[in-house]
N, C-alpha and C positions, 0 to 999 in steps of 0.2 A: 504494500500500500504506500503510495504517494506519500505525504505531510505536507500539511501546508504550514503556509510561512510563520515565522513564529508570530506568539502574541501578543508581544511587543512591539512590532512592526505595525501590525494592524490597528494597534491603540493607537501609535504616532498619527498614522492613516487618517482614523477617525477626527482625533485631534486637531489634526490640521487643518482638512476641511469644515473643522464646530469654528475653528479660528477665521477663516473665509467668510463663511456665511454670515459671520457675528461683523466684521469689516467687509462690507462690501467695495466700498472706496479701495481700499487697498488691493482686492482684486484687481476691481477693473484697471490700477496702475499698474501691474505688472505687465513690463513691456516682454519677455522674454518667458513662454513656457518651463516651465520648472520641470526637472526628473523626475517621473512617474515613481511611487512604491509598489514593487511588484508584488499585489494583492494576489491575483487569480494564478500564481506561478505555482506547480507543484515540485515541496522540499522531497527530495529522497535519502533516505540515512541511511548507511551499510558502516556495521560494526565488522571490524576484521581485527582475526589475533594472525602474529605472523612470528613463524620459527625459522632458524637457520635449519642446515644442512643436519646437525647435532643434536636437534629438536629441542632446541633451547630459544627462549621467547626474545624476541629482538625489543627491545624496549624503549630505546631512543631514537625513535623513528621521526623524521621530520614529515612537515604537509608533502615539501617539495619533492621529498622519496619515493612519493606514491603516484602511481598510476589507474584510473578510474574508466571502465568505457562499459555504455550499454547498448548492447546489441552489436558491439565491436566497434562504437566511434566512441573517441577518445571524450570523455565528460570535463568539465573546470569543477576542481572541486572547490568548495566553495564555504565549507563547512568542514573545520578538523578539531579533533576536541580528545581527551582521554578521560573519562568518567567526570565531565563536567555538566553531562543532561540528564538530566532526571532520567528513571530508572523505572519500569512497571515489571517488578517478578510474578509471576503467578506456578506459586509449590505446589507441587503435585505427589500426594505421596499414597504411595501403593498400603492398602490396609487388609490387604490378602492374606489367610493363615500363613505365609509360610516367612510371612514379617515382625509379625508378633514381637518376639527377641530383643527386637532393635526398637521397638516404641518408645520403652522410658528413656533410652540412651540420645533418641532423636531427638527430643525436647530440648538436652541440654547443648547438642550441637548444634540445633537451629536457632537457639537461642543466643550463643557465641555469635556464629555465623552471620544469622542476619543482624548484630547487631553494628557489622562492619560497613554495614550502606550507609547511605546519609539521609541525613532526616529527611529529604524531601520525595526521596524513594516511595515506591508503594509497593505492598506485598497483598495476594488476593491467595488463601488457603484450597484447595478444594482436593479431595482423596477418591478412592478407586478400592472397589475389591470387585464383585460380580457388577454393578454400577457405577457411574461416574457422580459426584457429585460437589457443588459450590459449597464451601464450608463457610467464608467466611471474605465475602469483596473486599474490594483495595482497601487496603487502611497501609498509615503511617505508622499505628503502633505496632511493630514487629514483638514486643515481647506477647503481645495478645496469640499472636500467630502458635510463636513457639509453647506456649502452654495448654491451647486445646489438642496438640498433638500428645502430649501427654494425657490428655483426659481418654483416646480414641482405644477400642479393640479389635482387634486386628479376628475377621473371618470372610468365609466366603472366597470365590474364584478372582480369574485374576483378568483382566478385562482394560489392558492397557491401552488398546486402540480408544476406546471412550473417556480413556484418562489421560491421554494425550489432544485429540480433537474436542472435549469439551473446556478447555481453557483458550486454544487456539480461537475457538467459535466466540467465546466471551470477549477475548480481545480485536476481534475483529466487529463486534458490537461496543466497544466500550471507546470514549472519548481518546481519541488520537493524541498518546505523550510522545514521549521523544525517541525514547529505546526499550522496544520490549524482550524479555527472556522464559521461557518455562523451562523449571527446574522439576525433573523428573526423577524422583527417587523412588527407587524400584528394584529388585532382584532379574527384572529381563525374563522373568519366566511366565509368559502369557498362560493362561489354560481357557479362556473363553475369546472368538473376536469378537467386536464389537459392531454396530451398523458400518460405518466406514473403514475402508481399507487404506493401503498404503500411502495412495496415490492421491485418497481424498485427504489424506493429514496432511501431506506435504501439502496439497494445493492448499489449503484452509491454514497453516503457517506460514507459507509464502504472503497468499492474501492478507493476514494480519503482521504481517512485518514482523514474524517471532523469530529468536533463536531457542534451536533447545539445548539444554545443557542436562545430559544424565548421569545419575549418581548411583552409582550401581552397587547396591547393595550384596553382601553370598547369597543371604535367605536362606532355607531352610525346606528344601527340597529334595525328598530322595529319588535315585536314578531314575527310578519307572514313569515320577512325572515330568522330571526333564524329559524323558523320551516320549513320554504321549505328547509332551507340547510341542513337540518338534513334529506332530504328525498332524497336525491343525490346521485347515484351510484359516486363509485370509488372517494370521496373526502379521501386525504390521511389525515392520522392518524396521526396527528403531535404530542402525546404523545409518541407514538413507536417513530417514529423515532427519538426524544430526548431522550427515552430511550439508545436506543437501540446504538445510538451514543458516550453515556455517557454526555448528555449535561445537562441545567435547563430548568425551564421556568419561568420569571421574571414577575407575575401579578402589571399591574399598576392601581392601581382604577380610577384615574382621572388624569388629563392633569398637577394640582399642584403638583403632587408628579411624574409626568414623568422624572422628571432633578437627581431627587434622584435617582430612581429607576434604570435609563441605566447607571449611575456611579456605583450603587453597581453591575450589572449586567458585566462590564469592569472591576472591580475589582475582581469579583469572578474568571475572566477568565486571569487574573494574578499572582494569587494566587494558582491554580491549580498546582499539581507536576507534574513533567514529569518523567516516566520513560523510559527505552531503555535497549536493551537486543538486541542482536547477532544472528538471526535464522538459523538455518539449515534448515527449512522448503523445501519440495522438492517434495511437493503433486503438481496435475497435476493444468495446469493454470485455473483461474475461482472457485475452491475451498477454500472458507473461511476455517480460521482457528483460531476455539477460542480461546479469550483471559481472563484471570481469575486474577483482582487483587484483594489482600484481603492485611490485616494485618497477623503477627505475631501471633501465638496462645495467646502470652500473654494478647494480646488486647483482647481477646472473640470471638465471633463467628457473624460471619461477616451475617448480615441483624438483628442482633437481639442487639447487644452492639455495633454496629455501620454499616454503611452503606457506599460503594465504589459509585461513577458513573465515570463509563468509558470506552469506547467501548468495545462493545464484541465481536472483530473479526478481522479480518485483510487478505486482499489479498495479495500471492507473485505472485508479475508483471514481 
């Protein structure tokens, strides 16, 4: 999804022309047309984390480093930022038996964790076992978040595909902020799909400008249901669409190192750049349009002296 211009822009906008109307004299002496604010322009944001060859995070990255193109013409970016825009996470966390374990333990790492965003962040709860469902919309107060996770018990099937595409759906209904992420914490062992398949989660992330980042918990599953979930039509592919979203995925071996692990997980997604660029885009509604970031030639050649992640596409709405 598009953005449009900030909302600061648009106040000046307004401003100026309450300043007109209130002086009309003054108006009509302007000899010279003034620089239009570009109102009707659509903002587009692409977060990208970028590693060397070593897979080690490149971290002093300049605007001028970078290279921006959609649909393969080169873009102006226009917009470069490192966790300077507000932030919409939407948690998603797997309450399926085979999570149990890790409940009380989650509490206190989400509670760390999110408390490394910045106030102006929002976090929106919503869990998953055999259903998807909204636990608790955007709020600011992230200790709120991390304490009904504690209150929660963990039963029932495991039905990722609806706990992935029902937060995706909310954020593409909900007021357009700046950078959005779903954090999906989960064991990756689906046992139920859901209505939509792979293809519909990625389009339904794409269209809400999400990235996903997964947190992947062991769980507590023996062989026989790993093997029947492997034998299940239509379980979505939650590599693609970390892919294909431009996100990670954060393996935790065990419940002592879960408090680590969703800190460096929060931090990587702080640290990500942001870029932004101006579209003229004017293809018919419903048509993705690719996105291509890389470095500067001097850096080498992008999948082999180092690696982008960050969406590949983008809807104009």
């Amino acid at each position: 999804m598009a953005t449009r211009l900030p909302t600061i822009l648009r106040l000046c906008s307004i401003l100026a022309s309450a300043a007109l109307s209130l002086c009309p004299a003054l108006a009509q002496n302007q000899e010279q047309p003034q620089t239009a604010i570009r109102v009707n322009v659509n903002l587009v944001l692409v977060d990208a984390t970028v590693k060397n060859k070593s897979a080690q995070i490149m971290s002093d990255l300049k605007q001028q480093d970078f290279e921006l193109r959609e649909d393969g013409v080169p873009q102006k970016i226009d917009i470069f930022s490192r966790d300077e825009l507000p932030l919409d996470v939407a948690l998603v966390l797997d309450l399926s038996d085979s999570i149990g374990p890790f409940l009380v333990p989650l509490r206190q790492a989400a509670n760390t964790a999110l408390a490394a965003l910045k106030p102006e962040d929002q976090v929106a709860l919503f869990t998953f076992s055999t259903e998807a469902e909204l636990r608790v919309p955007f709020t600011r107060d992230k200790s709120q978040i991390a304490d009904l996770i504690g209150s929660f018990h963990a039963g029932g099937a495991t039905n990722i595909n609806d706990g992935i595409f029902l937060p995706a759906q909310y954020l593409l209904n909900a007021p357009q902020k700046d950078r959005r992420v779903i954090i999906l914490i989960s064991d990756d062992v689906g046992t139920t799909a859901g209505g939509q398949g792979t293809r519909d989660i990625v389009t339904e992330c794409t269209a809400s400008d999400v990235v996903l980042y997964n947190l992947k918990i062991p769980g507590y599953n023996p062989p026989e249901t790993r093997m029947a979930a492997a034998m299940i039509p239509g379980l979505v592919n939650i590599r693609k669409v970390v892919e294909q979203t431009g996100g990670e995925t954060f393996d935790v071996p065990d419940i002592a190192h879960l408090d680590e692990v969703f800190r460096a997980l929060i931090q990587r997604i702080k640290t990500r750049y942001t870029l932004g660029y101006y579209t003229n885009a004017t293809a018919a509604r419903g048509k993705p349009h690719k996105l291509d970031v890389r470095l500067a030639p001097s850096f080498g050649k992008k999948g082999r002296e180092y690696t982008v992640l960050s969406r590949t596409a983008f809807y104009v709405h």
